[in-house]
NUDRENDO-669522 format. One record per residue (C-alpha): residue number from 1; residue in one letter; x, y, z. Coordinates in steps of 0.25 Angstrom, whole numbers. Each point is the difference from the previous one (the first is absolute). Example, Ala and Ser with C-alpha at 12.3 -4.5 7.8 and 13.67 -1.06 7.14 Angstrom:
+-----+-----+-------+-------+-------+
!   n ! res !    c1 !    c2 !    c3 !
+-----+-----+-------+-------+-------+
!   1 !   A !    49 !   -18 !    31 !
!   2 !   S !     6 !    14 !    -2 !
+-----+-----+-------+-------+-------+
This chain:
+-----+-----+-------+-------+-------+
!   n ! res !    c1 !    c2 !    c3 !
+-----+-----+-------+-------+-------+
!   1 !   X !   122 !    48 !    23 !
!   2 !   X !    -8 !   -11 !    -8 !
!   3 !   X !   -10 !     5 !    11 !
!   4 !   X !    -2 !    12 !    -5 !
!   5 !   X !     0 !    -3 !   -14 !
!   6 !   X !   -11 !   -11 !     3 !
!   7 !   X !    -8 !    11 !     6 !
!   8 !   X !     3 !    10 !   -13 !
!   9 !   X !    -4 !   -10 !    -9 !
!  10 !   X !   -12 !    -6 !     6 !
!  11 !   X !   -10 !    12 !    -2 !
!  12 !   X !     4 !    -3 !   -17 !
!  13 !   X !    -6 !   -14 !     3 !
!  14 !   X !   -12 !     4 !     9 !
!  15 !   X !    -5 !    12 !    -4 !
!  16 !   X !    -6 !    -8 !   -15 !
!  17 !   X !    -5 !   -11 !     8 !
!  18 !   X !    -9 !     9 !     9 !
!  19 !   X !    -3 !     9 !   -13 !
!  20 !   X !    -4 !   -15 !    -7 !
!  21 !   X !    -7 !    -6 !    11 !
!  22 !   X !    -9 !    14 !     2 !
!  23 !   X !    -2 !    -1 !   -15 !
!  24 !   X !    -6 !   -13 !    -1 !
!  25 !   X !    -8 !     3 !    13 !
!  26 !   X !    -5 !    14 !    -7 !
!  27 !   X !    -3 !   -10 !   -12 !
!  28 !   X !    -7 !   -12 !     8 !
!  29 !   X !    -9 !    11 !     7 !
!  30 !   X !    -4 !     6 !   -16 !
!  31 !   X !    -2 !   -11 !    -4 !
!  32 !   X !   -12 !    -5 !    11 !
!  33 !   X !    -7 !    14 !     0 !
!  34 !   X !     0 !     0 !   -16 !
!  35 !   X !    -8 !   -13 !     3 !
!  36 !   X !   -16 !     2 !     5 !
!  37 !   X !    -1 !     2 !    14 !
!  38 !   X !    -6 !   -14 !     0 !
!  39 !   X !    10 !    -7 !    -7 !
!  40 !   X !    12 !     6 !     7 !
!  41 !   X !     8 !   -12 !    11 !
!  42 !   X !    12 !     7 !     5 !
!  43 !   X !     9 !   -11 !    -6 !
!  44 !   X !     6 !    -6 !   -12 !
!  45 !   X !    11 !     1 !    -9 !
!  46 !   X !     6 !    13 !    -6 !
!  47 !   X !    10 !     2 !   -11 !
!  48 !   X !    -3 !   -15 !    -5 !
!  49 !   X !     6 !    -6 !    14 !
!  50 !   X !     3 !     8 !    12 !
!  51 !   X !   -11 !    -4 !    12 !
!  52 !   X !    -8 !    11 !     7 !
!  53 !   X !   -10 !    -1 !     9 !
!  54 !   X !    -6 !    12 !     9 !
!  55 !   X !   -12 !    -7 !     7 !
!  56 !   X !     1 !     2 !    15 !
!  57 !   X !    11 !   -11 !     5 !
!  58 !   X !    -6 !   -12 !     9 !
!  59 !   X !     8 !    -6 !     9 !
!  60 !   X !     0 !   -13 !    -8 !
!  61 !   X !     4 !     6 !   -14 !
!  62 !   X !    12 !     6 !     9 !
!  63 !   X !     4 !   -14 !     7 !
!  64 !   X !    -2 !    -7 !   -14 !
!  65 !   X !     9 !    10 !    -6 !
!  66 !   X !    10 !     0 !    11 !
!  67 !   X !     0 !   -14 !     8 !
!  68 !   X !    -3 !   -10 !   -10 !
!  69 !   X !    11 !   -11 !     2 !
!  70 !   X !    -6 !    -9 !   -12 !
!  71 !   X !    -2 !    13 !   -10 !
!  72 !   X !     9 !     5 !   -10 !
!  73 !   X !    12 !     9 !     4 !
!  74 !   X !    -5 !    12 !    -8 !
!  75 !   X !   -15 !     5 !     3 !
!  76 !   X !   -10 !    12 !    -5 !
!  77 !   X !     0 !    10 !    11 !
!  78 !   X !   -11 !     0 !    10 !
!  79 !   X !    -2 !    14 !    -3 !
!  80 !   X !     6 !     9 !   -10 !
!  81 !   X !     8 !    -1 !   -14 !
!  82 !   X !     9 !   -12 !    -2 !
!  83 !   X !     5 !   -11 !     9 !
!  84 !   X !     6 !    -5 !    12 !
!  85 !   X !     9 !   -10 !     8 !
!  86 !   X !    -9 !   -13 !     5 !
!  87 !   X !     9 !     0 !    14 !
!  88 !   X !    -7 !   -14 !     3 !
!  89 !   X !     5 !    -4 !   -14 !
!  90 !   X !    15 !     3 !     4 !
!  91 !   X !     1 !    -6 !    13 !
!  92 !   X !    -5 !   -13 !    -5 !
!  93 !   X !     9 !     0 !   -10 !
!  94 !   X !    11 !     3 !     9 !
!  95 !   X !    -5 !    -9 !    11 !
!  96 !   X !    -2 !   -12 !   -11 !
!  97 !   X !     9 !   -11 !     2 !
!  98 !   X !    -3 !    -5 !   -15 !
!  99 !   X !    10 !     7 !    -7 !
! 100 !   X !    -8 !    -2 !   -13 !
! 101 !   X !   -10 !    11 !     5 !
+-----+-----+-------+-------+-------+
């Protein structure tokens, strides 16, 4: 039973996230072709603080983002709108035998 309402309620939840994450993507692409074709990166901030960057992913921008045991938890996303989970970060973490870490 809790099942099924889990999988009722979910959709209430997900479908706004997707509708904000699309929106902030629709704003971070206006916002580089209002700039002249010169000026435009493909990366920066949009709405004050949400990270976007659309240049074509390297391998080394997705290992940073991904496996970096020294970086911070929370990282920008290699490519896209937003951020994402530094893996590298957790398992050190979890894997530390200082407890103050």
């Amino acid at each position: 039973m809790n099942e099924q309402v889990a999988r009722r309620r979910s959709p209430r939840v997900v479908r706004p996230l997707q509708l904000l994450a699309a929106g902030l993507a629709i704003a971070a692409v206006v916002k580089e072709l209002r700039l002249p074709k010169d000026q435009r990166t493909w990366h920066g901030v949009v709405a004050g603080f949400v990270p976007y960057d659309f240049r074509r992913p390297t391998l080394d921008r997705i290992k940073r983002a991904l496996w970096d045991p020294q970086g911070a938890l929370v990282v920008d996303r290699p490519f896209g709108v937003g951020w994402t989970l530094n893996l590298g970060a957790v398992v050190a973490r979890i894997t530390s035998e200082d407890p103050a870490t």
